[in-house]
N, C-alpha and C positions, 0 to 999 in steps of 0.2 A: 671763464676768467671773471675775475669779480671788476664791478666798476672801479674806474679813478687809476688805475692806473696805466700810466703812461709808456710807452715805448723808443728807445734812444735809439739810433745809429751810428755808425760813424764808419770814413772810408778805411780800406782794407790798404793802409801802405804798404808796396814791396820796400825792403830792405833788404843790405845785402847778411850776410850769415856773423854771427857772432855773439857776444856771450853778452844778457841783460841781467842784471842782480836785481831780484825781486826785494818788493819792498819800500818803506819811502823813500820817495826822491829819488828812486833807480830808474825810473823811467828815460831815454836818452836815443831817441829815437826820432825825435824832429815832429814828433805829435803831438796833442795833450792825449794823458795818461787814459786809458781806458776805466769806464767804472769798476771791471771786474779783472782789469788788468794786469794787475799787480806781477802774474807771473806768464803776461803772452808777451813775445814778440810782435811787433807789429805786422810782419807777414804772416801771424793765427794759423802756421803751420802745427806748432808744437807747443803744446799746452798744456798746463797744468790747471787739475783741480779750481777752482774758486776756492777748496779751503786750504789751500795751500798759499804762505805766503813764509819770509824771513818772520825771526820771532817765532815761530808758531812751536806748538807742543806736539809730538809725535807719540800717540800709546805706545807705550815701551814695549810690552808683550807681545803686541803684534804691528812693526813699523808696516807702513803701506805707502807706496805712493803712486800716484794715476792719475791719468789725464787722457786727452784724446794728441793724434799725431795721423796724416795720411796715410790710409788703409795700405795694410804691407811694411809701414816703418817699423825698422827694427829702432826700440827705443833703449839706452842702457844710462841706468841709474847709480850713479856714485852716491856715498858717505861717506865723510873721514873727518878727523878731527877729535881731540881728547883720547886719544887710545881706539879709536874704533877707525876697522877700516871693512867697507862694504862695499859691495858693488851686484850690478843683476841686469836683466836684462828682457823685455818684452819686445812681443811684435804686434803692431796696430790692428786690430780685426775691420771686418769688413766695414764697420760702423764707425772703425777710427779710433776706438775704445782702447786703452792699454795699460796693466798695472802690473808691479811689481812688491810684492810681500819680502819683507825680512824678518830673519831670525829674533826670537826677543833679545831685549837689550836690557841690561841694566840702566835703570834710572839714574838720568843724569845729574851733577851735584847743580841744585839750584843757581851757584853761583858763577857760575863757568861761564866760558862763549859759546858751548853747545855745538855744535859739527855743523857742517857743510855739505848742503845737498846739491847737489848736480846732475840736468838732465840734457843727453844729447839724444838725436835721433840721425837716421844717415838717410834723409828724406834734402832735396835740394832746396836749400835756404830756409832751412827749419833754424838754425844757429843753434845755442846753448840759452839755460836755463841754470841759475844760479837763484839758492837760498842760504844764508846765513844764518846764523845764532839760533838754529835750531834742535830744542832741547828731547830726551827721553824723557816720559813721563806719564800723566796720568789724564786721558780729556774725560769731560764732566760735560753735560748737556742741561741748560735749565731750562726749563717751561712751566707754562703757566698764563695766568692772566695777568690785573693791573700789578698784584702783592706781588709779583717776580718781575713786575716790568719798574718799579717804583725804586728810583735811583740811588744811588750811595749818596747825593748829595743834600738827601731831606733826613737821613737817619740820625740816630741820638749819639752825640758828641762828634757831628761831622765833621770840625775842624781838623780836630786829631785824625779821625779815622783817613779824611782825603791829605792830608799834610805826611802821614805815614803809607800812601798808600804804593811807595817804590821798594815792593817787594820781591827781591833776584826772585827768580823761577815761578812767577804767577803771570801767566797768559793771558789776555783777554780777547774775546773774535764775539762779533755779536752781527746778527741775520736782519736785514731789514724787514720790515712787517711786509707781507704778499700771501692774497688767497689765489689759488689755482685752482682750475675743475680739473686738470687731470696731473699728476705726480711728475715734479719737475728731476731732471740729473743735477741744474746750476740754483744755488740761491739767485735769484735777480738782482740783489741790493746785497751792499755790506753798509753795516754803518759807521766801521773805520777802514776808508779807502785804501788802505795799507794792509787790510785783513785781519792779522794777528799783532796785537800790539802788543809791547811790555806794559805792566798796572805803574803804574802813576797817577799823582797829582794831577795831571793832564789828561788822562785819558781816561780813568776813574771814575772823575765827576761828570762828565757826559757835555754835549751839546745838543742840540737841534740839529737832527736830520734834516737836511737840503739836497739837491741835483747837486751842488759841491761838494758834498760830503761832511769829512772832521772839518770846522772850519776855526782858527783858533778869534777870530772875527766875531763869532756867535756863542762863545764858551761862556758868557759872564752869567746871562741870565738863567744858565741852566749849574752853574758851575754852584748860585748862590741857593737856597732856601727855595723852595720850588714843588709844588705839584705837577700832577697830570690834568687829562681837562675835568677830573670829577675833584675837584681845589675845593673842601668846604669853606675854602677862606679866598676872596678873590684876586687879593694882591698875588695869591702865590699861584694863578693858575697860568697855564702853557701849554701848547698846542698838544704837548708831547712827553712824556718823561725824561727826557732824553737819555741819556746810558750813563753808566753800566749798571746794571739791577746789582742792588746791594745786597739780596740775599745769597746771590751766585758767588761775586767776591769774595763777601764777608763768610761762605763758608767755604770758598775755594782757598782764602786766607790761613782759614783755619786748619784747612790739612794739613797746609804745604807745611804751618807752624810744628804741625801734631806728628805726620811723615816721615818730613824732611825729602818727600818728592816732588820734582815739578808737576804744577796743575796747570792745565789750559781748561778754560772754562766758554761757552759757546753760547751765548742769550741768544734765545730763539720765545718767544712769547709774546701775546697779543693782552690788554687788558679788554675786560668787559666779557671773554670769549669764555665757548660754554665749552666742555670736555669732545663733544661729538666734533668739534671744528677740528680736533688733533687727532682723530681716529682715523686710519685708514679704510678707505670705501663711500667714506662719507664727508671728510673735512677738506675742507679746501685749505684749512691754515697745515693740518699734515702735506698739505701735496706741496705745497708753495714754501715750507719752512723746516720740516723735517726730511723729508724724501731727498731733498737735496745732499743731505747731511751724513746718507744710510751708509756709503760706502766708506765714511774715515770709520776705523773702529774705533770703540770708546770705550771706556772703565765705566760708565753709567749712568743718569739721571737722575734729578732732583725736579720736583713739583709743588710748586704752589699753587693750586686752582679749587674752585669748588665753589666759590660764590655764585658765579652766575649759573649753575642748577640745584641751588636752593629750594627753586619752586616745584622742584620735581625729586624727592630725596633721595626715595627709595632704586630707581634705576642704575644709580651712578654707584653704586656694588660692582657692580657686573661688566655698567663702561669701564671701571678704572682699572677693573680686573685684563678687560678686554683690550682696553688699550696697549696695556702693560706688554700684555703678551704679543699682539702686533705688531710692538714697534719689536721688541724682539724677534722676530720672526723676518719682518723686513730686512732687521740693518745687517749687514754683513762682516759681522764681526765673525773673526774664527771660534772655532769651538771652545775652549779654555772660555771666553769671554762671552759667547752667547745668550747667556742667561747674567747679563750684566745687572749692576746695579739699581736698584730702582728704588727711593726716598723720597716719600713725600710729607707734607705738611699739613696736618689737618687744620682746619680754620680755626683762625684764633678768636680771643672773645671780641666780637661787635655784634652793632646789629647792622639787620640787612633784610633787603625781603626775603620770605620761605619760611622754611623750618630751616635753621642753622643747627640745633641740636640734630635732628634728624640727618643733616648732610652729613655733620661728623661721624653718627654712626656707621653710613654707609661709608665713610672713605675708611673704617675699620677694617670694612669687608674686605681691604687690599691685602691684608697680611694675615700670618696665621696666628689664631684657628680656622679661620675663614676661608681660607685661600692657600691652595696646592702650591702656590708660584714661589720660586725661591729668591732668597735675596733681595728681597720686598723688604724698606722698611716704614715705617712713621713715627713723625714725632709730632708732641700737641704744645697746643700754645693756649690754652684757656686761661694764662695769667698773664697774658698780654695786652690788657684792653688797656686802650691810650683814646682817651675821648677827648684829648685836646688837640688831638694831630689836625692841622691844617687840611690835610688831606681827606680830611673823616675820617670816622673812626675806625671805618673796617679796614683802613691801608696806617695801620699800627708803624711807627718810625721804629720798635726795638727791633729790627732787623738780625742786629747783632746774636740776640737770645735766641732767632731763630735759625743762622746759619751756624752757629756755635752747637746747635743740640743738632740740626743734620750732619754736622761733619761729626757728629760723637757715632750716628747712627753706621754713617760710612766705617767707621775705626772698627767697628761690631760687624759688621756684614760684609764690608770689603776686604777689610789687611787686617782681621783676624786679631785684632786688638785684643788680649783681654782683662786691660784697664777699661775697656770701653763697653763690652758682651754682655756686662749684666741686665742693664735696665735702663735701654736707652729711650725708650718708650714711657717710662714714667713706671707706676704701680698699676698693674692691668688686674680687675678683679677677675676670677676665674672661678670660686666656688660661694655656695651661699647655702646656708644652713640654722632651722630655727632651736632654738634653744628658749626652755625645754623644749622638745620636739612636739608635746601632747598637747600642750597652752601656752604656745611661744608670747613671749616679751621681749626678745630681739632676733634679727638675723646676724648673724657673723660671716663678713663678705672676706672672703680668703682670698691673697693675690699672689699672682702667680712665681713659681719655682723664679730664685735668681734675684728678685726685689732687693735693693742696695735699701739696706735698713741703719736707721731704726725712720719707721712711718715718722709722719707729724701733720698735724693741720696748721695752716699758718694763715695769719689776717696779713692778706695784701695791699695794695694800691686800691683794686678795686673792692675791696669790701665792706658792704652798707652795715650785715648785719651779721657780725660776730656770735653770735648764741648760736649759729647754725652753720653746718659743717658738708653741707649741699645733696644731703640724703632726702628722696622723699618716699614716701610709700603708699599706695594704689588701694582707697577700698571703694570697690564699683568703678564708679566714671571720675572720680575726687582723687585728686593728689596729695596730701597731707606732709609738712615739712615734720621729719624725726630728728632727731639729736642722734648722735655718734661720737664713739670714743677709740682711739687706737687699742687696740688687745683684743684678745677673744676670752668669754669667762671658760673658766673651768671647773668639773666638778670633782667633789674631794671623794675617799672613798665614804662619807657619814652623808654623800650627797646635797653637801651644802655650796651652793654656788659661789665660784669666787672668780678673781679676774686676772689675767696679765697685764692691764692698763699699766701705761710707763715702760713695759719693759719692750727686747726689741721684738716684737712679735710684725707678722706679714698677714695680718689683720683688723679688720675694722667690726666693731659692735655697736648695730644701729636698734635704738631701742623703738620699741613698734608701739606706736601711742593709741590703738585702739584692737589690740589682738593679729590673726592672724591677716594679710594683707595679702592680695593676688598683685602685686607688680611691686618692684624698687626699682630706681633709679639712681641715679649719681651726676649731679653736674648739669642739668637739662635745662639750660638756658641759653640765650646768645649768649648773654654775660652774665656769668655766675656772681654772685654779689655775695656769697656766703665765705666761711674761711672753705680752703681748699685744700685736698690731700696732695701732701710731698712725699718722696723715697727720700735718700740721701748721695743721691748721685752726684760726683765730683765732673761738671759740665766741659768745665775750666777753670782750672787756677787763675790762667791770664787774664783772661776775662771775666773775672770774677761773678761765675755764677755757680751756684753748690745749688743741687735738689731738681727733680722735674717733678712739675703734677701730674696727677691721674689724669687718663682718659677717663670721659664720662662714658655713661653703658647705663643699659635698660632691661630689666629678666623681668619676666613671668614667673607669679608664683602658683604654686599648686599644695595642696594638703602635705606632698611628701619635699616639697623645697623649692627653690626658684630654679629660672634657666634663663640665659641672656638669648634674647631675642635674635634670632637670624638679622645680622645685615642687610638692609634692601626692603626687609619684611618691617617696618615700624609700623603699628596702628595708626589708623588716623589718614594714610597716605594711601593711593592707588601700588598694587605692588609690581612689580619690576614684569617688563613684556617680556613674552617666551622669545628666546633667541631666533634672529633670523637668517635667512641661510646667508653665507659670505657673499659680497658683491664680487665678482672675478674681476681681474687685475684690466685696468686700460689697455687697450693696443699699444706697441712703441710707434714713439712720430717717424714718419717717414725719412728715409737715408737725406744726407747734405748734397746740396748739391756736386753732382759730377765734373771733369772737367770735360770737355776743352773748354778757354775760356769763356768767358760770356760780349754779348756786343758792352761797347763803350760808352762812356754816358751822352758821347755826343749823336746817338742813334735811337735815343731815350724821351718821352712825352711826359710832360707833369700833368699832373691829375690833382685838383682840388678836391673833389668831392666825387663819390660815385657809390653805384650800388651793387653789390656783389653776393652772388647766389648761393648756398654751399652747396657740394657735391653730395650726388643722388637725390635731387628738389628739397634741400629743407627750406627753411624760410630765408628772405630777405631781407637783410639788414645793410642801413647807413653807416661807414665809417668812413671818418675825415680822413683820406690819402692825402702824404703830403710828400712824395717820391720818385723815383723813376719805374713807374709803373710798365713800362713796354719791355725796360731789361730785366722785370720779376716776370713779365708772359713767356720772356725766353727761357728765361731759368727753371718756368716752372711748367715748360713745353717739353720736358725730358722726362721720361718716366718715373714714379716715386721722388723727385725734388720739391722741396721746401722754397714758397717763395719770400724774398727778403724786400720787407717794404720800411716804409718811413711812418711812422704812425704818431699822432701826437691827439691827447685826449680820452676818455673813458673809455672800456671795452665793453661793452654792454650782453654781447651774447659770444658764442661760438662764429668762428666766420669760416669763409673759404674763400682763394683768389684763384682767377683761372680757373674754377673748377675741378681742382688736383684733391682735396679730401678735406674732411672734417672735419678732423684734430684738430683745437684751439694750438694755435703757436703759442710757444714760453714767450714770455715777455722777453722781446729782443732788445739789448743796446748795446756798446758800443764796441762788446765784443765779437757778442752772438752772432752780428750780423754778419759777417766776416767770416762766421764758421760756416754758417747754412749757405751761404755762396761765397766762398773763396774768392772768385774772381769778379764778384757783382762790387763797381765802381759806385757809392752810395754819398753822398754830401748829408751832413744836418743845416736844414733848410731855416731860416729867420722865424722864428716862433716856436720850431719845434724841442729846444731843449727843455 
């Protein structure tokens, strides 16, 4: 478990049987609400999901719903509402485990009230389980570092965007930040205590994460003009981003606009973090933030990450490749949808430590040519440098232009668009050829099948130096800037050279200022400062953006013509380590505890402080106990039981109580605790919330 974070409890009230409506303000049970509560009873017989709450978005293709309920319960799940009527039925396995799959559904009309979920179980004093306004549709996972954590409410023209932001059929649910060592079933945090919210004004612009939650108390300072803590400007710095990441929105907006299907959208990302932290085997932000999340199935992902392994280029090929395919592999999506979506963002123009040219080319490596994987797509933002962002430069406010070009990618590789199929990628070069062939004076860089023509170079925002069109060409160890013009020449039959410039040719003619040249490139900056190549892609009308630029790219030339460089392989860089073998999956944590009850609190010893051994002699470590420590020895005097304690304070290692095993326990609170002893009577003690 990584430090700092803390562990909640809370008592396990019986109540008698009856039906709770999940969601805000449903709570009505004589308690304060659980953190993770939203959809238990307070007797945490029958249980839904953590990402189950009212509001929420259900993949249409494949509905699912699960949760756990007393080994043996037979659990039956209702739908109805709008024309749909459904119903199914599970029985709890040994572990408590039980889900229920439906047939697909048509997507729901954005603007409807969406159906009614209902779950019973015939377990004693389990009661009912109600969810409302729950739509068919489309979920979307975003991740990333600070640029997918970096709020809607610092982006370009926020006023508009968070004043319009009550869009029918746009979901929001976003995961509180937590690393685990080992792959959790529950998120431990949500950062809207209700789960899935509708997008609003209010819940768009974000707050500050607290132990209370959404607090509408706390909304101002995050609501107004605001960074995260890397603020290059210091009026606008804040402990935290706070929610909702505006590139997930603003492209979850964009679907719904482009569709016409509901989108629920799921922030799940850490700023600062490097791609290994999201890999399975190795990340603690995977185990703690995505493994949670494996069982709802989903239409796909979106990524913006890639800054913080800058310093290392050439590997992150092969991670992203590898990631990709892991999480696929993990989540349990049905087949139709296993090979879900996957869109990312290649880093736009800043600077930053590393090679940034070099990251971008490796996050190339994600899609094809490169890469077998399907459904893979990216898009680039090298016309994005905004060097007055408060933020610095590398956390760019145009948001808009980058959730606008990943929903075009989705249009192209999800729902089969093919307004959107052509060239969602910009103009990719694919061929390079010298001309004359014998004593060339240009290369002519061909792009590939499909380019939305006619080319152009255009002077941007960012461009110092207009005479140059971002070509360079390689003699020896020297880079040399070339001129370039749209067209490829041609020759006559009298073999006089002539040209297509102006017309719409899917070509570039770069003139070689010193004869033949062993290497070209395109674009090889943080921030490209020259004009830069467009297509003519129609982005958006609405949002008025027309044309994407090229990705930048690197080839190797030889006597008989160039070839772009393997991704991973750039000169210059240590190249990518031989694959290692797979780490095998963690043990599962031990069963919950069994009944018959447990003793009472009043047969129970508190414990300040103590030190506790783990099982088979590892080492010994201090944690502050602040609980009923003698009813966790009984609890945990039973074979394979989990003991339930009170914890408040950092987790610094693996522990063990009792001497029962290993496994770091998930971060318990106020529901968890309840589940892993039923019957264990537990107070939150003065200090520990």
């Amino acid at each position: 478990m990584a430090a700092g974070f803390h562990l909640l409890a809370a008592a396990a009230a019986a109540c008698a049987a009856g039906t709770a409506a999940v969601g805000a303000g449903a709570w009505s049970h004589g308690v304060d609400p659980p953190v993770m509560g939203r959809n238990t009873p307070a007797n945490n017989h029958l249980h839904l999901h953590s990402t189950f709450s009212s509001s929420m978005v259900l993949q249409a293709e494949a509905p699912r719903v699960y949760g756990t309920a007393p080994a043996g319960s037979r659990v039956a799940v209702g739908v109805a509402g709008g024309g749909v009527g459904l119903s199914g039925t599970a029985v709890a396995s040994a572990q408590g485990n039980w889900s229920v799959d439906f047939p697909a559904q048509q997507a729901s009309d954005p603007t409807s009230r969406g159906v009614t979920v209902t779950v019973s179980a015939n377990c004693e004093g389990c009661g009912n389980l109600t969810l409302t306004d729950v739509l068919f549709g489309d979920v979307w996972v975003c991740g990333g570092q600070s640029n997918m954590e970096f709020s809607v409410a610092e982006v370009f023209d926020r006023e508009r965007v968070i004043a319009t932001a009550g869009i029918p059929g746009l979901r929001l649910f976003a995961v509180q930040k937590n690393a685990s060592d080992s792959p959790l079933s529950e998120p431990v945090d949500l950062m809207y205590p209700a789960g899935w919210v509708p997008s609003s004004p209010s819940t768009v612009c974000g707050a500050e994460y607290d132990n209370d939650g959404y607090s509408k108390n706390n909304t101002l300072p995050y609501c107004g003009p605001h960074c995260g803590p890397s603020a290059a400007v210091k009026s606008f710095h804040r402990a935290t981003w706070g929610y909702f990441s505006a590139v997930c929105f603003l492209y979850g907006r964009a679907l719904l606009r482009e569709t016409g299907r509901p989108q629920g959208l799921i922030e799940s990302c850490w700023g600062g973090t490097a791609i290994q932290k999201w890999t399975p085997g190795s990340g603690a932000l995977y185990n703690g933030m995505i493994s949670p999340l494996q069982n709802s199935p989903i239409r796909g992902a979106i990524w913006y990450q890639g800054e913080a392994n800058a310093g290392a280029p050439n590997p992150y090929a092969d991670q992203m490749r590898d990631m990709i395919q892991a999480w696929r592999t993990g989540w349990n999506n049905p087949p139709p949808l296993k090979n879900f979506s996957f869109i990312l963002h290649q880093l736009s123009a800043c600077t930053y430590g590393g090679d940034v040219p070099a990251l971008r080319w490796s996050q190339q490596g994600a899609v094809s040519p490169w890469s077998t994987l399907e459904n893979v797509a990216m898009t680039v933002g090298l016309d994005l440098y905004d060097p007055e962002s408060p933020c610095a430069n590398v956390h760019i406010r145009n948001k808009t232009a980058v959730g606008e070009r990943m929903a075009l990618a989705a249009r192209a590789i999800t729902y089969n668009d093919p307004a959107a199929a052509a060239s969602f990628t910009g103009p990719v070069a694919s061929t390079f050829s010298f001309t004359p062939l014998s004593a060339p004076t240009a290369i002519v860089v061909g792009y590939a099948a499909g380019t939305t023509l006619p080319l152009q170079f255009r002077t941007i925002n960012q461009t110092t130096n207009a005479s140059l069109q971002g070509f360079e060409v390689q003699y020896g160890a020297e880079w040399v800037p070339a001129s370039a013009e749209v067209g490829a020449p041609a020759v006559s039959a009298g073999n006089r050279a002539t040209s297509t410039s102006g017309t719409a040719s899917a070509a570039v003619t770069v003139r070689l200022p010193r004869g033949r040249p062993t290497g070209i490139r395109y674009a090889w900056e943080s921030i490209p400062t020259t004009q830069l190549l467009f297509d003519s892609t129609l982005v958006s009308d609405t949002a008025g953006l027309h044309g994407l630029p090229a990705p930048p790219f690197w080839a190797n030339c030889t006597a008989a013509g160039c070839r772009l460089v393997t991704p991973g392989f750039i000169p210059g860089h240590p190249p990518p380590p031989p694959p290692t073998p797979p780490t095998p999956p963690s043990p599962p944590l031990p069963p919950f505890c069994p009944e018959p009850p447990l003793p009472t609190d009043s047969t129970c010893t508190f414990y300040n402080q103590t030190t506790v051994t783990a099982a088979g002699g590892g080492s010994r470590v201090q944690v502050p106990l602040y609980g009923y420590a003698e009813c966790c020895k009984a609890c945990t005097a039973k074979p394979g039981c989990t003991a339930a304690l009170l914890y408040h304070g950092p987790l610094r290692a693996e522990y063990d109580f009792c001497d029962l095993y290993t496994q770091p326990l998930a971060r318990l609170n106020r529901t968890t605790v309840a589940e892993v002893c039923p019957s264990l009577s537990v107070v939150i003690l003065p200090g520990s919330q």
